[in-house]
C-alpha positions in Angstrom: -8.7 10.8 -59.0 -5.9 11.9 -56.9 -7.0 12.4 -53.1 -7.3 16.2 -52.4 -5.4 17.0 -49.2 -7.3 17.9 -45.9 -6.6 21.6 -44.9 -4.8 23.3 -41.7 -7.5 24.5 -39.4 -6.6 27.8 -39.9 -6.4 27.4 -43.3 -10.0 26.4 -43.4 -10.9 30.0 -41.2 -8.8 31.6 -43.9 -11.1 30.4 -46.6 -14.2 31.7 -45.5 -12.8 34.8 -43.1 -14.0 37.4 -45.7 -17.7 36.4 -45.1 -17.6 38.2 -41.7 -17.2 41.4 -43.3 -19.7 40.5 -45.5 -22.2 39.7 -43.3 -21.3 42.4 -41.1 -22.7 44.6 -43.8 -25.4 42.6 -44.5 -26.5 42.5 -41.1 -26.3 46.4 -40.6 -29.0 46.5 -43.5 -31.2 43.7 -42.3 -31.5 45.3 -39.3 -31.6 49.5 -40.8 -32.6 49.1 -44.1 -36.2 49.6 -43.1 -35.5 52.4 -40.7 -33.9 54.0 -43.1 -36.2 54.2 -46.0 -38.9 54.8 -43.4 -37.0 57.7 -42.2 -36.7 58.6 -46.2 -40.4 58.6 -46.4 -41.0 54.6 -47.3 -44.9 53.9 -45.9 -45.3 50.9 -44.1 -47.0 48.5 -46.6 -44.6 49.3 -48.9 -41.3 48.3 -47.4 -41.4 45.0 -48.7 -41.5 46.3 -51.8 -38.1 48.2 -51.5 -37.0 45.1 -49.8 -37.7 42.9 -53.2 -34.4 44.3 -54.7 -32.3 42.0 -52.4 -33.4 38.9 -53.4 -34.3 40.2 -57.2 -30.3 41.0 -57.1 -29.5 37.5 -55.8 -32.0 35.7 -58.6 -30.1 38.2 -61.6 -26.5 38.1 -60.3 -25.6 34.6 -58.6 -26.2 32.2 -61.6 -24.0 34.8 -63.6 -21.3 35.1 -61.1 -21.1 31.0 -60.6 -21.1 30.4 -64.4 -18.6 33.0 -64.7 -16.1 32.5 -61.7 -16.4 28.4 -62.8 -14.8 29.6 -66.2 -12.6 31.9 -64.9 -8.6 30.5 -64.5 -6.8 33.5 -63.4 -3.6 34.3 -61.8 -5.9 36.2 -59.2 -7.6 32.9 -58.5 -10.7 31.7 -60.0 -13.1 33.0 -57.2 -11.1 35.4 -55.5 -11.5 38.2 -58.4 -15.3 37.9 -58.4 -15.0 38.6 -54.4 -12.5 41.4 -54.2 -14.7 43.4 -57.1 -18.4 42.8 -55.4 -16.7 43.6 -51.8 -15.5 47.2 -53.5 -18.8 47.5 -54.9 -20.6 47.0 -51.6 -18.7 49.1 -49.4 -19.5 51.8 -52.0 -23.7 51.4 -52.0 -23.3 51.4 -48.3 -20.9 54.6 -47.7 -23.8 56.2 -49.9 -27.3 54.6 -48.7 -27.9 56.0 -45.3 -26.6 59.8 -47.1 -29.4 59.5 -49.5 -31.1 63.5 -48.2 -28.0 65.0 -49.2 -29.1 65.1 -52.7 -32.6 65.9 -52.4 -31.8 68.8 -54.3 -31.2 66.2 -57.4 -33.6 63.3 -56.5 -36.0 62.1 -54.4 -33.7 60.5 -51.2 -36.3 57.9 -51.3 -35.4 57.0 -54.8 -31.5 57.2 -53.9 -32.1 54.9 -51.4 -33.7 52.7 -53.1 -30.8 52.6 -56.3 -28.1 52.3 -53.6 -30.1 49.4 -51.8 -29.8 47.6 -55.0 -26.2 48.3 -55.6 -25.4 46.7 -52.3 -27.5 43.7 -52.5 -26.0 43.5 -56.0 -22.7 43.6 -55.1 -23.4 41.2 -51.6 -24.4 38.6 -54.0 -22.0 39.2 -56.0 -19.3 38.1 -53.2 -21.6 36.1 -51.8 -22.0 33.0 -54.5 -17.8 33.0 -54.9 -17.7 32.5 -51.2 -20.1 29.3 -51.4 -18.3 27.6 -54.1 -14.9 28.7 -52.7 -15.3 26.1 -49.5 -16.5 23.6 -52.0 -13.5 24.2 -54.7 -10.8 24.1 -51.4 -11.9 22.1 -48.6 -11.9 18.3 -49.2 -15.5 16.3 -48.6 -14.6 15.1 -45.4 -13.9 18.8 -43.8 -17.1 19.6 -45.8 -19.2 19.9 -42.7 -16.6 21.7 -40.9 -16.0 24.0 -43.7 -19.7 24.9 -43.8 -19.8 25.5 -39.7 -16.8 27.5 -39.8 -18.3 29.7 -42.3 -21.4 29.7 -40.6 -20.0 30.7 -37.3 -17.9 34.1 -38.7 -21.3 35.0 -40.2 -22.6 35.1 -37.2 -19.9 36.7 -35.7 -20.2 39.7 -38.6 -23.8 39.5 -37.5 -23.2 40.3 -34.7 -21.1 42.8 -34.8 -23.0 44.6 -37.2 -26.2 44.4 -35.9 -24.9 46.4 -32.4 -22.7 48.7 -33.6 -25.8 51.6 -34.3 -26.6 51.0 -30.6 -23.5 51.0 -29.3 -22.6 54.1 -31.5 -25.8 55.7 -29.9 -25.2 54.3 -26.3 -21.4 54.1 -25.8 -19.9 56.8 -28.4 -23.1 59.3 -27.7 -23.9 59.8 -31.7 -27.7 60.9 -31.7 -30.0 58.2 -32.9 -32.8 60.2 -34.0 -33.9 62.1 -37.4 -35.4 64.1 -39.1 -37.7 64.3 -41.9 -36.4 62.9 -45.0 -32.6 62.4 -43.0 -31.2 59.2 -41.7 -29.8 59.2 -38.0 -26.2 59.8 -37.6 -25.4 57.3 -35.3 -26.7 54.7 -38.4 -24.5 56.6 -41.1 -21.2 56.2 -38.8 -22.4 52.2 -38.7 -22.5 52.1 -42.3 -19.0 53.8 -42.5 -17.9 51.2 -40.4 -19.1 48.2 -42.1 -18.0 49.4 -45.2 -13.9 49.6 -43.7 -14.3 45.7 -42.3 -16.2 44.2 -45.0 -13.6 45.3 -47.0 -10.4 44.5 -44.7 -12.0 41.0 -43.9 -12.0 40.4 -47.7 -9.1 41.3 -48.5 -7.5 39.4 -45.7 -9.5 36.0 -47.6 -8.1 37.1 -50.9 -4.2 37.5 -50.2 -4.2 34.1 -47.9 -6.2 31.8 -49.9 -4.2 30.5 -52.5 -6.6 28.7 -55.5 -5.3 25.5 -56.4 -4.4 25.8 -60.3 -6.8 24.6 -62.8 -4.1 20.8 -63.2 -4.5 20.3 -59.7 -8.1 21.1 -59.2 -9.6 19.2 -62.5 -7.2 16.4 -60.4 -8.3 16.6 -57.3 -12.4 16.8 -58.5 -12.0 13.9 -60.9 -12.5 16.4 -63.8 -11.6 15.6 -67.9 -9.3 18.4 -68.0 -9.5 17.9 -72.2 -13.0 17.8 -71.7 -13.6 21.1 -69.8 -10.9 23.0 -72.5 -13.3 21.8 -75.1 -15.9 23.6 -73.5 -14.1 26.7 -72.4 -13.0 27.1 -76.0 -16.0 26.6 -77.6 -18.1 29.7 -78.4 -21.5 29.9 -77.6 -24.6 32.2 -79.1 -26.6 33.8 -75.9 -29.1 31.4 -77.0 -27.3 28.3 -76.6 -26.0 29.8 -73.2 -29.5 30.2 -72.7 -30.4 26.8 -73.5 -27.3 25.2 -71.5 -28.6 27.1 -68.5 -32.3 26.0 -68.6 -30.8 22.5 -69.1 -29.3 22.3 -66.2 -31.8 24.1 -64.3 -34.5 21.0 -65.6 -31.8 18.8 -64.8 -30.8 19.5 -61.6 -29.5 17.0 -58.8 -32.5 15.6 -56.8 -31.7 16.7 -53.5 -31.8 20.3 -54.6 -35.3 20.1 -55.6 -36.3 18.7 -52.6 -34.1 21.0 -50.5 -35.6 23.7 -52.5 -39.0 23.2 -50.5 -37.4 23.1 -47.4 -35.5 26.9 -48.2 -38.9 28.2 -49.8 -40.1 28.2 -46.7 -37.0 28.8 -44.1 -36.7 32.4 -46.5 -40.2 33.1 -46.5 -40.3 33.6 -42.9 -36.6 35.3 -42.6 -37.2 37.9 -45.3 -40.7 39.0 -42.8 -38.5 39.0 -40.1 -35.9 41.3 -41.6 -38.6 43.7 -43.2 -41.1 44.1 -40.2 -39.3 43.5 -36.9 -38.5 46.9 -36.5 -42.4 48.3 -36.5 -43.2 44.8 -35.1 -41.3 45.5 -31.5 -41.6 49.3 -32.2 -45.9 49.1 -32.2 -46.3 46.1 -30.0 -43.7 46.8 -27.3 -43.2 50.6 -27.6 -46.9 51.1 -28.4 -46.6 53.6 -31.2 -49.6 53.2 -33.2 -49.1 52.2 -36.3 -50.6 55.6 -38.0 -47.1 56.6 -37.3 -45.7 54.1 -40.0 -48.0 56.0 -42.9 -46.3 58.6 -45.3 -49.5 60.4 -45.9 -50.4 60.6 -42.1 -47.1 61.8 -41.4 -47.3 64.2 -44.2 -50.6 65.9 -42.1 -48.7 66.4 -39.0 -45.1 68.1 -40.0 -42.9 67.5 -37.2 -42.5 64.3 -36.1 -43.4 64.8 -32.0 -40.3 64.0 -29.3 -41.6 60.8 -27.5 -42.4 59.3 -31.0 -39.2 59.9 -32.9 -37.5 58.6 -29.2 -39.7 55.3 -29.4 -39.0 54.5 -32.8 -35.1 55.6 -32.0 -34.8 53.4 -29.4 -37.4 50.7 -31.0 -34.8 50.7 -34.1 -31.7 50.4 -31.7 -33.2 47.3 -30.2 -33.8 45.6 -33.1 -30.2 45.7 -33.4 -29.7 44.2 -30.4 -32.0 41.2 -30.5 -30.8 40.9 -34.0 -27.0 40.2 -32.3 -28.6 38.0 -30.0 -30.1 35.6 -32.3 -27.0 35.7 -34.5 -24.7 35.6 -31.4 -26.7 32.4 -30.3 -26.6 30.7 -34.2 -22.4 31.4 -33.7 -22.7 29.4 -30.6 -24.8 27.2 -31.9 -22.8 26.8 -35.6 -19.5 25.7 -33.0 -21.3 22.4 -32.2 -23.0 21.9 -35.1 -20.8 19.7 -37.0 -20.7 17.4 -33.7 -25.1 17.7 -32.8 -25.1 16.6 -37.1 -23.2 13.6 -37.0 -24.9 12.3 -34.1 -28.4 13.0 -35.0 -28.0 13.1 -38.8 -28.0 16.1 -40.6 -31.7 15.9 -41.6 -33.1 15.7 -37.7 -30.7 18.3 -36.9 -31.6 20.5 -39.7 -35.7 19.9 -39.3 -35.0 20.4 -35.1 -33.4 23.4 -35.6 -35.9 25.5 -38.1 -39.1 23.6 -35.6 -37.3 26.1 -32.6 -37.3 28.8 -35.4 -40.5 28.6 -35.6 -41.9 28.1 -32.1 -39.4 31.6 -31.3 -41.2 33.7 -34.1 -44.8 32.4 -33.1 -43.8 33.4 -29.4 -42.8 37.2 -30.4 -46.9 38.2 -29.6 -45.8 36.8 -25.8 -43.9 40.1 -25.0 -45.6 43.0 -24.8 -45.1 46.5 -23.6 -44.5 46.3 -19.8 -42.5 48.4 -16.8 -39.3 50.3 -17.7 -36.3 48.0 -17.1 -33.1 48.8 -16.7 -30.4 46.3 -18.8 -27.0 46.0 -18.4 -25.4 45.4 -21.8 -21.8 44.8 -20.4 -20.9 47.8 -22.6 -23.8 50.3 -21.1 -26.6 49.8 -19.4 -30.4 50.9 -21.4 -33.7 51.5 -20.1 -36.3 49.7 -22.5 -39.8 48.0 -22.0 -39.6 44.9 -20.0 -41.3 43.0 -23.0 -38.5 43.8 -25.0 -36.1 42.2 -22.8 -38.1 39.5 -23.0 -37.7 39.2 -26.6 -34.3 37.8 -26.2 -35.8 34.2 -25.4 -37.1 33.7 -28.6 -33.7 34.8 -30.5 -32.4 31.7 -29.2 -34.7 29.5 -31.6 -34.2 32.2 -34.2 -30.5 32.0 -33.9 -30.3 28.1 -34.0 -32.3 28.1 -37.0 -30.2 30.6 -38.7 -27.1 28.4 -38.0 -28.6 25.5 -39.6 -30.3 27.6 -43.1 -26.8 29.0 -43.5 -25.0 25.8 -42.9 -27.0 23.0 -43.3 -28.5 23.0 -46.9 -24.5 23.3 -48.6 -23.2 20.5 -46.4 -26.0 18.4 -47.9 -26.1 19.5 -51.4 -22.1 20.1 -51.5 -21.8 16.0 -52.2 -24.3 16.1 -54.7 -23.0 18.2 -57.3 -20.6 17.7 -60.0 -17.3 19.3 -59.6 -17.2 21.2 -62.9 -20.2 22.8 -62.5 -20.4 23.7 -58.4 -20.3 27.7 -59.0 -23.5 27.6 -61.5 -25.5 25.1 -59.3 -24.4 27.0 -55.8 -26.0 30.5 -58.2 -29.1 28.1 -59.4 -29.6 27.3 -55.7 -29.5 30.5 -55.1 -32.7 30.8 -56.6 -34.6 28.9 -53.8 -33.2 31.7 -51.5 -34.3 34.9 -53.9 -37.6 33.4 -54.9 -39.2 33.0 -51.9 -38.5 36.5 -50.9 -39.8 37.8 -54.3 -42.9 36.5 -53.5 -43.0 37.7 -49.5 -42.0 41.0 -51.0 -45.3 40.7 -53.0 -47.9 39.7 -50.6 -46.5 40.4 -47.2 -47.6 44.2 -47.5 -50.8 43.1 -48.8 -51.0 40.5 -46.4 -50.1 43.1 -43.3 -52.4 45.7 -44.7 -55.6 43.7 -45.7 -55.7 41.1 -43.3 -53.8 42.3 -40.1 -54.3 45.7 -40.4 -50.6 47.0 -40.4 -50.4 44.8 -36.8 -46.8 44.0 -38.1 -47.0 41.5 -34.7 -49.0 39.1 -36.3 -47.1 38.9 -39.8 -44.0 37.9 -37.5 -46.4 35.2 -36.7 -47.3 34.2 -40.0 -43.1 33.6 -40.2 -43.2 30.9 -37.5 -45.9 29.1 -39.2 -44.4 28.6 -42.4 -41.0 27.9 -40.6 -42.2 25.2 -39.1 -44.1 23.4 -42.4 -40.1 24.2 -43.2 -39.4 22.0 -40.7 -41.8 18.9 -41.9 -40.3 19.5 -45.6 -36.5 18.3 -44.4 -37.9 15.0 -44.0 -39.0 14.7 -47.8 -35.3 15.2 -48.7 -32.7 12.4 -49.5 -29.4 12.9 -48.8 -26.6 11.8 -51.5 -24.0 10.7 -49.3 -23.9 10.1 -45.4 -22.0 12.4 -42.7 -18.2 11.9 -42.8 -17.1 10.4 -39.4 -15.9 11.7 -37.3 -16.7 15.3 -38.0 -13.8 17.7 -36.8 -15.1 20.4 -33.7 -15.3 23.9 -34.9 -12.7 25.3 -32.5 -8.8 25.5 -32.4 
């Protein structure tokens, strides 16, 4: 096997630059989808429900875009095509989403919001998987870690961005933050505008400076039969014995990823609550609107919407994007050292560490409550909010640290246990232990809120921290493949 050559820093930024604008779209949705079907008329018990389509995307659509792109031998690249097209695709679901009441006159905007939430998750995962596999294809095992971190930090840096930019639309620019009946808020559909334009600039930027190595050099490099994997590409299949191939593997995959599977069942359990229910979490238990004011058919009783409610859920919704920054402004920070905390812990203590402070930081949401008016200086403005909401930002630090570690950890360990051939179709298989654990909070969360917390969405943030944390315990029932490469490389230039 010929020795694959390590990659120019930069190079290795390159790789996975296009995942900032991808995340910076994501983010904009994790932290406005539910305010936006809520403005559309979504009741509260029921936003998970909308909220399934993300994950229901990423079970349909990442095991058919890995098998695919680990087929495909273009001279576009073998993953790059795969990203450029779900990247277009996105940017087009979220130029349309938050304009869903213009065509009431045609359908129900609750509907169109719906049908273009699902075209954007679609096309996220679509870009998303290619992105995985792409760090695996190009950067050589021992930059793995590196490659993972680095990917992880401009994540968090999209994240960032993305989760401000409503409030700083609202706050800086002066767009008005609150709606109307059936109609999103302005300063949201300028966001989505936005992210649209850089998820699709950052992309490209990935595309035209990542060069795929050609399919001679790569089966070289990966210790692939090159005759072998022509036999295969020119062998035609029946959908059932696709079918069959796939479920083979699936029974048949690597160790580690089963037991890393029990460790992501519950690290997404608990984020997909957080992104559904933070925003009438903070908005009920720090604002103090009761949560009658989350029910369509309440709503439907009283007509107008009064001032100082559609202000507190305004400015409620505008926090949310601002803790949302913090935590992934802290899991950038964090995702610069990572590589260095990983290879003197071990990646397992690091990884179990990380989603324990995850935990403990969701749990301690129900700590801040309500309080005096306090005035915040954001660098950029300064905002008058509750004084529990400021407080809020203590337990995005945990929240943030663990995010750093789902997003970076898992690959880095599972990266060096997978065979070469087949990367893209086990990175989309994995994918299912992200999708299916949201499936399932999408189907008993709003139960769960309604029947046993009595839409207190406080106490389902709770519920989050306490399966993070039996997340935690699982890391330690996993066995690692292959031990840290020393010295890991410092994710700076």
């Amino acid at each position: 096997m010929k020795k694959q050559p390590k990659l120019p820093f930069w190079q290795v930024w390159n790789v996975s630059l296009g995942f900032l604008g991808v995340q910076f779209g994501f983010a904009l949705q994790n932290a406005n989808a539910s305010r936006i079907l809520s403005d559309l008329g979504a009741d509260l018990h029921s936003l998970s429900l909308f909220w399934i389509v993300a994950p229901l995307m990423g079970l349909l659509v990442q095991p058919i875009v890995g098998s695919a792109s680990d087929r495909t031998w273009s001279r576009f690249g073998r993953r790059n095509p795969y990203i450029l097209f779900g990247a277009i695709a996105a940017a087009v679901g979220m130029a349309f989403m938050p304009n869903a009441g213009i065509v009431v006159a045609f359908v129900a905007p609750i509907l169109f919001g719906g049908v273009m939430l699902a075209l954007m998750d679609a096309a996220f995962n679509v870009t998303m998987q290619p992105f995985r596999a792409l760090v695996s294809d190009m950067v050589p095992s021992e930059q793995r870690t590196v490659g993972y971190s680095v990917q992880s930090l401009l994540i968090n840096i999209g994240a960032v961005m993305g989760s401000m930019l409503p409030f700083i639309l609202t706050n800086v620019i002066g767009l008005e933050n609150t709606s109307r009946a059936g109609e999103v808020a302005p300063s949201v559909i300028w966001a989505f505008y936005i992210g649209a334009s850089v998820l699709l600039g950052s992309v490209l930027w990935t595309v035209f400076r990542t060069k795929e190595y050609p399919p001679e050099e790569y089966n070289a490099y990966k210790g692939i039969d090159a005759e072998q994997v022509a036999r295969e590409l020119a062998e035609r299949k029946s959908l059932a014995q696709r079918l069959s191939g796939f479920f083979k593997l699936l029974l048949n995959m690597p160790k580690t990823m089963r037991q890393l599977a029990v460790v992501q069942f519950f690290s997404w359990f608990s984020l997909f609550i957080m992104w559904v229910y933070t925003t009438p979490a903070i908005t009920q238990h720090v604002w103090g609107v009761e949560a009658k004011w989350f029910d369509h058919d309440y709503l439907a009783t009283v007509g107008e919407i009064p001032a100082h409610i559609a202000a507190a859920k305004g400015a409620a919704g505008d926090w949310v994007g601002i803790i949302f920054a913090a935590y992934s402004l802290f899991a950038a920070l964090f995702s610069i050292v990572l590589a260095r905390v990983a290879h003197t812990l071990g990646r397992k203590p690091t990884y179990a560490l990380s989603l324990l402070l995850g935990g403990l930081g969701y749990m301690s949401f129900v700590l801040f409550k309500g309080g005096d008016a306090t005035q915040v200086n954001l660098l950029i403005t300064e905002v008058t909010v509750p004084s529990g909401a400021v407080g809020l930002m203590l337990p995005m630090i945990g929240v943030g640290i663990a995010w750093a570690a789902i997003l970076a950890m898992p690959y880095a360990i599972l990266s060096d246990s997978l065979p070469a051939a087949k990367t893209g179709v086990y990175m989309g298989i994995f994918n299912f232990t992200i999708a299916a654990p949201q499936i399932l909070s999408a189907l008993v969360a709003g139960p769960i809120l309604a029947g046993v917390f009595d839409n207190q969405a406080i106490y389902i943030i709770m519920l989050a921290g306490v399966f993070m944390v039996f997340g935690a315990i699982s890391v330690f029932f996993v066995q690692e493949d292959a031990a840290l490469p020393v010295p890991p490389e410092p994710v700076t230039a």
